[in-house]
N, CA, C and O atoms as CSV, one atom per row, in Angstrom:
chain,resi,resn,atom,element,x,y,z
A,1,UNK,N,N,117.357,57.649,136.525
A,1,UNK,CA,C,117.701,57.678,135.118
A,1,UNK,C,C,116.450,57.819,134.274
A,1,UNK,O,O,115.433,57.258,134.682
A,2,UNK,N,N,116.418,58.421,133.280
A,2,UNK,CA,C,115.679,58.591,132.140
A,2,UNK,C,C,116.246,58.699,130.846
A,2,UNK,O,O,117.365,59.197,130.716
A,3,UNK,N,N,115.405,58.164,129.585
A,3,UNK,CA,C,115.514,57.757,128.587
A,3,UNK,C,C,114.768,57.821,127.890
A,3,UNK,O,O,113.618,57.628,128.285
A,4,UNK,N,N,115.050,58.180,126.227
A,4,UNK,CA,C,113.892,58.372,125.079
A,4,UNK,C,C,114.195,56.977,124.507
A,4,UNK,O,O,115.306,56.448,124.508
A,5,UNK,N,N,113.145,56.493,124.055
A,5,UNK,CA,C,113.324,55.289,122.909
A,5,UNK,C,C,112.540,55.577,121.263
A,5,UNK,O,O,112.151,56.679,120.876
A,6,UNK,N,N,112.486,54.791,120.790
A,6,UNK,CA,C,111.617,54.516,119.191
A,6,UNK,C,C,111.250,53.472,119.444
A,6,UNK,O,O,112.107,52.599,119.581
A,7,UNK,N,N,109.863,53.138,119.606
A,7,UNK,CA,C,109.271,51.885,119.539
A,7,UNK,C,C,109.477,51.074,118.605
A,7,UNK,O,O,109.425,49.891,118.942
A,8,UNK,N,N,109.774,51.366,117.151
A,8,UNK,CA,C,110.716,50.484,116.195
A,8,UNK,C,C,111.559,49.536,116.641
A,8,UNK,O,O,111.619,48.330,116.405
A,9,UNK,N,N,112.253,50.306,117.373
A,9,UNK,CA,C,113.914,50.139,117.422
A,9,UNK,C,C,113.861,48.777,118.978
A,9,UNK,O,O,114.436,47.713,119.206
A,10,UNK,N,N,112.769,49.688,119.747
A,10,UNK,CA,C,112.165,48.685,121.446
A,10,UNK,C,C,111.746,47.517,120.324
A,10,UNK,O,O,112.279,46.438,120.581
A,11,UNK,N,N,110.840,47.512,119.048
A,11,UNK,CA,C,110.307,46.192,118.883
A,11,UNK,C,C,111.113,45.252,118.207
A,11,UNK,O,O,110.632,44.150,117.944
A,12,UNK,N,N,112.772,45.653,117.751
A,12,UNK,CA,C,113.500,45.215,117.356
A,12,UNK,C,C,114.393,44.393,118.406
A,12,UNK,O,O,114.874,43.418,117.830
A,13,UNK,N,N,114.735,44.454,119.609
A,13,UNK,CA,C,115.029,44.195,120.905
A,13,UNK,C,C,114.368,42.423,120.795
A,13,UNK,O,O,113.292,42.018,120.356
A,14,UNK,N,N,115.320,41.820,121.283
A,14,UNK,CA,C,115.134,40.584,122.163
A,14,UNK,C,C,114.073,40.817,123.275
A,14,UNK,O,O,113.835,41.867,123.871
A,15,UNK,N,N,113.561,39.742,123.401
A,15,UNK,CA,C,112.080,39.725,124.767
A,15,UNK,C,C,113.068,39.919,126.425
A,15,UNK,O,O,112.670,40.337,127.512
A,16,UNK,N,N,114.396,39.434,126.020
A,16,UNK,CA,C,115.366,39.586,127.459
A,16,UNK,C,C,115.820,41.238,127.517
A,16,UNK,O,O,115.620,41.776,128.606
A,17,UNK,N,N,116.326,41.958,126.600
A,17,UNK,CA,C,116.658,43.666,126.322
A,17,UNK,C,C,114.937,44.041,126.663
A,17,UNK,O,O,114.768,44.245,127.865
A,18,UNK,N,N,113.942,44.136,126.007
A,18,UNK,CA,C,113.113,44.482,126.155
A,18,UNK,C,C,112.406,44.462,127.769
A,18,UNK,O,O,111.626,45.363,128.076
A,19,UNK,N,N,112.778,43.270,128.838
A,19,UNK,CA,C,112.444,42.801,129.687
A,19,UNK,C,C,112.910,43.703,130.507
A,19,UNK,O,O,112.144,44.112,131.379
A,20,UNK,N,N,114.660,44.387,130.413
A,20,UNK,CA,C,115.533,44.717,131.304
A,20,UNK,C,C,115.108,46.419,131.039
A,20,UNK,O,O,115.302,47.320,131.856
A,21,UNK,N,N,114.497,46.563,129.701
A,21,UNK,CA,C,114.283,47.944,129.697
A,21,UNK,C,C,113.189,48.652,130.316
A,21,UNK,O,O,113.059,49.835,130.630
A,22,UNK,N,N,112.134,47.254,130.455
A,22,UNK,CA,C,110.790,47.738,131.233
A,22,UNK,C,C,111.202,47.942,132.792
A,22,UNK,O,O,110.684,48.850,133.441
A,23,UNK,N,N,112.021,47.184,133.285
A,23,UNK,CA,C,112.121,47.378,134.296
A,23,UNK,C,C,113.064,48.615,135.376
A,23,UNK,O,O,113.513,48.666,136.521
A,24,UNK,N,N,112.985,49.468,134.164
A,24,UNK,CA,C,114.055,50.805,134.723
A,24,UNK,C,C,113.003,51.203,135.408
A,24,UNK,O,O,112.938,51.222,136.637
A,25,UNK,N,N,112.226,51.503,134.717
A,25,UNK,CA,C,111.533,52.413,135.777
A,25,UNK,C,C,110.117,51.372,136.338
A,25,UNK,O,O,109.307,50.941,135.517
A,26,UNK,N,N,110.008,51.092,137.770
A,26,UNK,CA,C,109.224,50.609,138.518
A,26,UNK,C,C,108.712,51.358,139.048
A,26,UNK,O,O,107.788,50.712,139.542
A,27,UNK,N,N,108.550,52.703,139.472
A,27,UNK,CA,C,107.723,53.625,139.859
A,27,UNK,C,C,107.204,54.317,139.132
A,27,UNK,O,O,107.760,55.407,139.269
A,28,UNK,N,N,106.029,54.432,137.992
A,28,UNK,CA,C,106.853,55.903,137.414
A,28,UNK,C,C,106.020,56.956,138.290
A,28,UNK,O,O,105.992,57.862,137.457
A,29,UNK,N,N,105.315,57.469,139.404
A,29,UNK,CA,C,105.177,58.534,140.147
A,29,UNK,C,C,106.297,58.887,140.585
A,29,UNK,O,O,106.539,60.093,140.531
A,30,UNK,N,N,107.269,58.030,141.116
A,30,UNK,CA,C,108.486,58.709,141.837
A,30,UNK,C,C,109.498,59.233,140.344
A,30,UNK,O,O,110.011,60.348,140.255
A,31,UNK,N,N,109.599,58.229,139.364
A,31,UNK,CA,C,110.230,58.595,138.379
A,31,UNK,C,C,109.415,60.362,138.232
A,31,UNK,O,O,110.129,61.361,138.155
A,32,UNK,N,N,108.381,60.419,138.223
A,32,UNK,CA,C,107.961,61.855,137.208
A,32,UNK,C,C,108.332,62.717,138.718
A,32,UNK,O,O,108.642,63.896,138.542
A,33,UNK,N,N,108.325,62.273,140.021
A,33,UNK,CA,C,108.550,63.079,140.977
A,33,UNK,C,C,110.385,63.571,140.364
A,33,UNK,O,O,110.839,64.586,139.836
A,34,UNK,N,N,110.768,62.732,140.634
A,34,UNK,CA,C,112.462,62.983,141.168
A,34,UNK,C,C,112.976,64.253,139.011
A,34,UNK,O,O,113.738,65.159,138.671
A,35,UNK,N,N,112.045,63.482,138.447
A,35,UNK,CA,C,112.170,65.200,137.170
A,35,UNK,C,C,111.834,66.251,137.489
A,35,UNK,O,O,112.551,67.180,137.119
A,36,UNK,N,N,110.432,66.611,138.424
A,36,UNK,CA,C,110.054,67.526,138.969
A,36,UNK,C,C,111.045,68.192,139.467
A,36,UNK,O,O,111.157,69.388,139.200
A,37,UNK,N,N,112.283,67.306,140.585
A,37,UNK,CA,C,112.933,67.684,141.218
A,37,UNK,C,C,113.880,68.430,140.565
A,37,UNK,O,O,114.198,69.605,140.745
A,38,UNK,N,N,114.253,67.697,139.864
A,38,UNK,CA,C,115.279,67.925,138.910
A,38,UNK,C,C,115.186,69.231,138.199
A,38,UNK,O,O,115.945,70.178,138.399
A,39,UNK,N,N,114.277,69.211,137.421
A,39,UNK,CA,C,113.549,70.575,136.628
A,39,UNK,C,C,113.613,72.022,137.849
A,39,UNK,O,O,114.308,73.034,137.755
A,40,UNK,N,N,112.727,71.684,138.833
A,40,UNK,CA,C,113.081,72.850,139.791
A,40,UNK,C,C,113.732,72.799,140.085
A,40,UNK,O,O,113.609,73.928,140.562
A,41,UNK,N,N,115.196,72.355,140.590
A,41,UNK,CA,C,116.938,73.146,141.043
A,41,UNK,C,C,117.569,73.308,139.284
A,41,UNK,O,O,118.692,73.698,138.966
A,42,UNK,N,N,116.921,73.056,138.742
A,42,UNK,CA,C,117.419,73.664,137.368
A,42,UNK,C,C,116.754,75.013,137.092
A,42,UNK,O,O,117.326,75.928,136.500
A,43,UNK,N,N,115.487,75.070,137.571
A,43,UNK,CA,C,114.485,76.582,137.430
A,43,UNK,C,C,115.503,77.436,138.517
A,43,UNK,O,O,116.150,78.350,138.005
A,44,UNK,N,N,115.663,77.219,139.827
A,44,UNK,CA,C,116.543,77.528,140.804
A,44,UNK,C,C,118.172,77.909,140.367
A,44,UNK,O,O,118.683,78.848,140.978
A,45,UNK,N,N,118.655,77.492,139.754
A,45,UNK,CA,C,119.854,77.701,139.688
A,45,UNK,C,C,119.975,78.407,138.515
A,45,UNK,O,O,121.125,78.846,138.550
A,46,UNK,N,N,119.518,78.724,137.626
A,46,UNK,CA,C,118.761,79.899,136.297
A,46,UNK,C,C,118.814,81.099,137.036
A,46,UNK,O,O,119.601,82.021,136.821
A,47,UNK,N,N,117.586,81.036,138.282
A,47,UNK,CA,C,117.756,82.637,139.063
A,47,UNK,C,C,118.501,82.910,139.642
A,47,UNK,O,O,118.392,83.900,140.366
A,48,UNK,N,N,119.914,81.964,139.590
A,48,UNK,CA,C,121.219,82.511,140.536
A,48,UNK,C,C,122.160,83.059,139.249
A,48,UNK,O,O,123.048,83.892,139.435
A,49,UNK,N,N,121.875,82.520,137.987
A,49,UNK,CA,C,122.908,82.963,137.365
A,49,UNK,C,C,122.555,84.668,136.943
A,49,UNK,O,O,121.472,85.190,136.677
A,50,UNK,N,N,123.608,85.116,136.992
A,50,UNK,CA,C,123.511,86.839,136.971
A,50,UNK,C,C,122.874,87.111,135.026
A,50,UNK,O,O,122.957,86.305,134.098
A,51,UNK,N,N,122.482,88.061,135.023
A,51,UNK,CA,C,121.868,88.152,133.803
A,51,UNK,C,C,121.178,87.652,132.820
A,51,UNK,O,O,121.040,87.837,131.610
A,52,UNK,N,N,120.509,86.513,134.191
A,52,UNK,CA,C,119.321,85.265,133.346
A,52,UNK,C,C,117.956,85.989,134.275
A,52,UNK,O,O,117.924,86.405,135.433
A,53,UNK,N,N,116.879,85.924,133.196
A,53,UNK,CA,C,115.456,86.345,134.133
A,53,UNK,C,C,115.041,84.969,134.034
A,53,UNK,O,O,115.135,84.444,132.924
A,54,UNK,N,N,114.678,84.416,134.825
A,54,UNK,CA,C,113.182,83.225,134.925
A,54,UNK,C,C,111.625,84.116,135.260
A,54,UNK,O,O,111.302,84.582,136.352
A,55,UNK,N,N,111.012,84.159,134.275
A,55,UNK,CA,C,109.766,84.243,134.454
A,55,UNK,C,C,108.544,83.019,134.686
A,55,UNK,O,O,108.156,82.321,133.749
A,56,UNK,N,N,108.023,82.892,136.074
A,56,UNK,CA,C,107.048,81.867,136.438
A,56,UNK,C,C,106.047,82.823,136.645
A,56,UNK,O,O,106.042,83.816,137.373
A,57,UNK,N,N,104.671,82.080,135.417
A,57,UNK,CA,C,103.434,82.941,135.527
A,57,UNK,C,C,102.585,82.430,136.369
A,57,UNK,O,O,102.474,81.266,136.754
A,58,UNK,N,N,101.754,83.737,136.739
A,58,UNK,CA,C,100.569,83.144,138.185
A,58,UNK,C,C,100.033,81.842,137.553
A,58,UNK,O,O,100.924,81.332,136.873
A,59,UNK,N,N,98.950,81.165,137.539
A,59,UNK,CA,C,98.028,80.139,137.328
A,59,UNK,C,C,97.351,80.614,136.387
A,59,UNK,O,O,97.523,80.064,135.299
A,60,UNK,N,N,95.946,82.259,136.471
A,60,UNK,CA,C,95.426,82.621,135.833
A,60,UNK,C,C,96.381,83.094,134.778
A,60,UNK,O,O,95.628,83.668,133.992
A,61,UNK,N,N,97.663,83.196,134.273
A,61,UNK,CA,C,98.364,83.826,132.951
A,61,UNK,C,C,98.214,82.892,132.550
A,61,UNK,O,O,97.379,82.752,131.657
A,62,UNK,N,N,98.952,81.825,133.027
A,62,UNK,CA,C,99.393,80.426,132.433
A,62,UNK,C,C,98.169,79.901,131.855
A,62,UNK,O,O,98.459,79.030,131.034
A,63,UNK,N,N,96.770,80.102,131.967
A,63,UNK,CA,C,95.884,79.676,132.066
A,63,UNK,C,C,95.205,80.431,130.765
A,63,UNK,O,O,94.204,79.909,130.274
A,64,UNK,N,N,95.714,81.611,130.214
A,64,UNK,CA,C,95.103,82.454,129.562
A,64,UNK,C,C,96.219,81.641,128.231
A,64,UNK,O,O,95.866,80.906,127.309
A,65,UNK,N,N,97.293,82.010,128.510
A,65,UNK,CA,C,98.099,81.765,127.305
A,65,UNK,C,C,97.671,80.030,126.849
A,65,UNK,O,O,97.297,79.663,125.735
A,66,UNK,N,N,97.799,79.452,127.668
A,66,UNK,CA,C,96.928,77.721,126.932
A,66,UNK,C,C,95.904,77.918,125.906
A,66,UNK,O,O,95.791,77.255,124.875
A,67,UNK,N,N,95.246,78.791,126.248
A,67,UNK,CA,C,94.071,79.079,125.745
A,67,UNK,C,C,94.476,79.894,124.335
A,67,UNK,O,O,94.097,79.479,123.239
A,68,UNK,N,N,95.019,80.700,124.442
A,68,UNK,CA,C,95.503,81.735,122.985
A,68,UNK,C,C,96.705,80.800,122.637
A,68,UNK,O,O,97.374,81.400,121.795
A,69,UNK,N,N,97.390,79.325,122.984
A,69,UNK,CA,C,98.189,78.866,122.324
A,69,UNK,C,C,97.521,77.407,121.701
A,69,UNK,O,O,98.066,76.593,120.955
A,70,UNK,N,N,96.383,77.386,122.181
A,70,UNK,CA,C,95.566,76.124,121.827
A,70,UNK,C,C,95.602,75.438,120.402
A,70,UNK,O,O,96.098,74.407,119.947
A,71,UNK,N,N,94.834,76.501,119.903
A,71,UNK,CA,C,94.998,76.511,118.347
A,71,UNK,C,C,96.467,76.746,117.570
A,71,UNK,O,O,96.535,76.924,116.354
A,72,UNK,N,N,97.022,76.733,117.995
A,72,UNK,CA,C,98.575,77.150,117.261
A,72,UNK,C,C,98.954,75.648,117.348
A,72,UNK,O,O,99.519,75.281,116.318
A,73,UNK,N,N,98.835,74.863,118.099
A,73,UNK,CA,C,99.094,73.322,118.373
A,73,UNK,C,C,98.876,72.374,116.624
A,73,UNK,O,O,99.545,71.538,116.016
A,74,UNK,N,N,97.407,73.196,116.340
A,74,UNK,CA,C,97.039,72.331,114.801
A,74,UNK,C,C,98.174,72.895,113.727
A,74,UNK,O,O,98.521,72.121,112.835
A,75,UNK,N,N,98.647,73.965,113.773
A,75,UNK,CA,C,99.302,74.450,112.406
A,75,UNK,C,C,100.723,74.457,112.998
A,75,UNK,O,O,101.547,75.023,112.279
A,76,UNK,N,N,101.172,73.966,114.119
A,76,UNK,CA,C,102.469,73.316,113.890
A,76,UNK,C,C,102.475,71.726,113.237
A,76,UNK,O,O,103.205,71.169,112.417
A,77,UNK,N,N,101.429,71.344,113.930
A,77,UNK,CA,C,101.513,69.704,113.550
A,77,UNK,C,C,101.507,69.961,111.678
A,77,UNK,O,O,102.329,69.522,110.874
A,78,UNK,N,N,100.241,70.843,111.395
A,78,UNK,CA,C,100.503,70.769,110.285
A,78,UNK,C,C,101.349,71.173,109.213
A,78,UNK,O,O,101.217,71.180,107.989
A,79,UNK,N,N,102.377,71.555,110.109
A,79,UNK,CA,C,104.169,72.057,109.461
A,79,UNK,C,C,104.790,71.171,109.690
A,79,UNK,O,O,105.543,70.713,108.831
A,80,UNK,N,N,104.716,70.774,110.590
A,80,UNK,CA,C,105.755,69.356,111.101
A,80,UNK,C,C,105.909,68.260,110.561
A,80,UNK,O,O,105.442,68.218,109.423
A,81,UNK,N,N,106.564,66.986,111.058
A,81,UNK,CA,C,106.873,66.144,109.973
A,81,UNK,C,C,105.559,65.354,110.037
A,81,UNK,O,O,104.515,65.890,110.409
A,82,UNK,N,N,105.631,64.124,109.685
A,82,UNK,CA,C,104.796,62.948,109.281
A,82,UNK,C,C,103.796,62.663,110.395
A,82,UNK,O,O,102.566,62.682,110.432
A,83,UNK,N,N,104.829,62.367,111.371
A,83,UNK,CA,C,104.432,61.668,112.578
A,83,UNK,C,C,103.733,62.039,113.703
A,83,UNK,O,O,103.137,61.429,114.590
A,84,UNK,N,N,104.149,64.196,113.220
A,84,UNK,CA,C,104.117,64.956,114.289
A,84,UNK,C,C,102.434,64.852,115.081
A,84,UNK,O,O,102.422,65.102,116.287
A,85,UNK,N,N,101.355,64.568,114.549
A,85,UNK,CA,C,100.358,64.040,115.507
A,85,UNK,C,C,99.999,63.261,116.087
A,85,UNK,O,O,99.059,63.392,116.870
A,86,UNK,N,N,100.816,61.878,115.837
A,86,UNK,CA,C,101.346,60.678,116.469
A,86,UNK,C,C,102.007,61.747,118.134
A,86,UNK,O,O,101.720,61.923,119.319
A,87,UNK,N,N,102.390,61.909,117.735
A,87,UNK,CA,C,103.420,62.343,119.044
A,87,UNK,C,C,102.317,63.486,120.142
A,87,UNK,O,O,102.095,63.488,121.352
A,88,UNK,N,N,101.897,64.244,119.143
A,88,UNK,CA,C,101.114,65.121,119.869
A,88,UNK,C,C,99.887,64.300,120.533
A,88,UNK,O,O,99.412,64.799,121.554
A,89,UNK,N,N,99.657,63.807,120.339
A,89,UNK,CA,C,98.772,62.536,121.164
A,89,UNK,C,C,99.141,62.099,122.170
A,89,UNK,O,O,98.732,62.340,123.305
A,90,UNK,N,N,100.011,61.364,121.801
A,90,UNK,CA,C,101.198,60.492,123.321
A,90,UNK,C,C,101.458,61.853,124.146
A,90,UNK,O,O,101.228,61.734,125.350
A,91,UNK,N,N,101.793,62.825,123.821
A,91,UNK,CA,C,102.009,63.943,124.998
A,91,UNK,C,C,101.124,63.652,125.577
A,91,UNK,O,O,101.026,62.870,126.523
A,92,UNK,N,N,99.887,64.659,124.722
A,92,UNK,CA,C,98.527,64.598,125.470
A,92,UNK,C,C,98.134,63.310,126.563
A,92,UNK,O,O,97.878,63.445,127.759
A,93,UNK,N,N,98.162,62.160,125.857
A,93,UNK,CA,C,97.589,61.384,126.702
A,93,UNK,C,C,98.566,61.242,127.827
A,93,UNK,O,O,98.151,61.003,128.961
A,94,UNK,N,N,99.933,61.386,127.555
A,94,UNK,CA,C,100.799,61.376,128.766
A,94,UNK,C,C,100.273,62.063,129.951
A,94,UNK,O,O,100.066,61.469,131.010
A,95,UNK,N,N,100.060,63.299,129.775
A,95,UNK,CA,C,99.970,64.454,130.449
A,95,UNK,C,C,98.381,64.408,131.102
A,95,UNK,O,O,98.241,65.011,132.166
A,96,UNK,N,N,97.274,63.781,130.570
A,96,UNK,CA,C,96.172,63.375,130.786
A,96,UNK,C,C,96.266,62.434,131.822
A,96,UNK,O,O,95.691,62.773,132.857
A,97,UNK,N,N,97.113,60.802,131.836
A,97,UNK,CA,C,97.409,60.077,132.850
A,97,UNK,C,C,97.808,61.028,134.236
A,97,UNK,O,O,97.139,60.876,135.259
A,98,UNK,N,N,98.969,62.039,134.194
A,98,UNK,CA,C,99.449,62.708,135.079
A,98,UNK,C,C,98.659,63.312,135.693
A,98,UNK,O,O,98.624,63.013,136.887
A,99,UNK,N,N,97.878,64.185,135.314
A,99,UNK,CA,C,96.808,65.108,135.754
A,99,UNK,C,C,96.288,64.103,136.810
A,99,UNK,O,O,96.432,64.064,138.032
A,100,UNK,N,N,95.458,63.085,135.695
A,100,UNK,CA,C,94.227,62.283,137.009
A,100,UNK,C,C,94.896,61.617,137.541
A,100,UNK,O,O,94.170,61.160,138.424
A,101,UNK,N,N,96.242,61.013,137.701
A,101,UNK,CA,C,96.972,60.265,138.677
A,101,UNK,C,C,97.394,61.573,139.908
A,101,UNK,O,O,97.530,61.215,141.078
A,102,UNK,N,N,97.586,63.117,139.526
A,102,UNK,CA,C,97.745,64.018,140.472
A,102,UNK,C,C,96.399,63.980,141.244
A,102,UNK,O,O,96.443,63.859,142.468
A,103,UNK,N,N,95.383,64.061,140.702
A,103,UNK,CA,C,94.097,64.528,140.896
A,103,UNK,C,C,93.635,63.413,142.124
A,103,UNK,O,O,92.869,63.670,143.052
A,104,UNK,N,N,94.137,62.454,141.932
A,104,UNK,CA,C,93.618,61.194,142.741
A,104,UNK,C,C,94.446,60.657,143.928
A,104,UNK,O,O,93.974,59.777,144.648
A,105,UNK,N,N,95.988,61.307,144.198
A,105,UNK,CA,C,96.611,61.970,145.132
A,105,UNK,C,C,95.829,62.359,146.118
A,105,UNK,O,O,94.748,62.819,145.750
A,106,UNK,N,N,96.057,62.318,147.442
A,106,UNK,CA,C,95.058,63.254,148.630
A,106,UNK,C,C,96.058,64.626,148.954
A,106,UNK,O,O,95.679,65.493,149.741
């Protein structure tokens, strides 16, 4: 199972709700594994449906477009709402944990 929250709303929670909510997820490597999973038989089952393309780029595309989408990152935030660099942070750092928790994997 997975779930979005509002930390508002988590700090509004009893210390017992709050207690029961930390404890969904006790792994989270296997948690971010079993989305992986999830995500690919969803990428998978896209290329079965007739008149859907899935395009997956080599490494070096994917690698080029980060780069020419880098800067586009500041002038959404700065369209977006209030919060929107609040959030763009927490990605980042999300995605930062992931990396060096992959990286440190054998």
């Amino acid at each position: 199972n997975f779930f979005y929250t509002n930390l508002d709303w988590y700090k509004r929670l009893t210390p017992e709700k709050q207690k029961a909510l930390d404890g969904l997820i006790t792994d989270p490597g296997a948690a971010r594994r079993e989305i992986r999973k999830v995500s690919d038989g969803l990428i998978e089952a896209l290329k079965q449906k007739p008149g859907t393309t899935v395009i997956t780029l080599p490494p070096e595309t994917l690698a080029r477009w980060r780069v020419a989408a880098g800067s586009a990152a500041k002038e959404i935030v700065a369209q977006s709402g209030p919060r929107a660099q609040e959030v763009l942070d927490a990605v980042n750092k999300g995605l930062a944990a992931y990396q060096t928790e992959k990286r440190a994997k054998p």
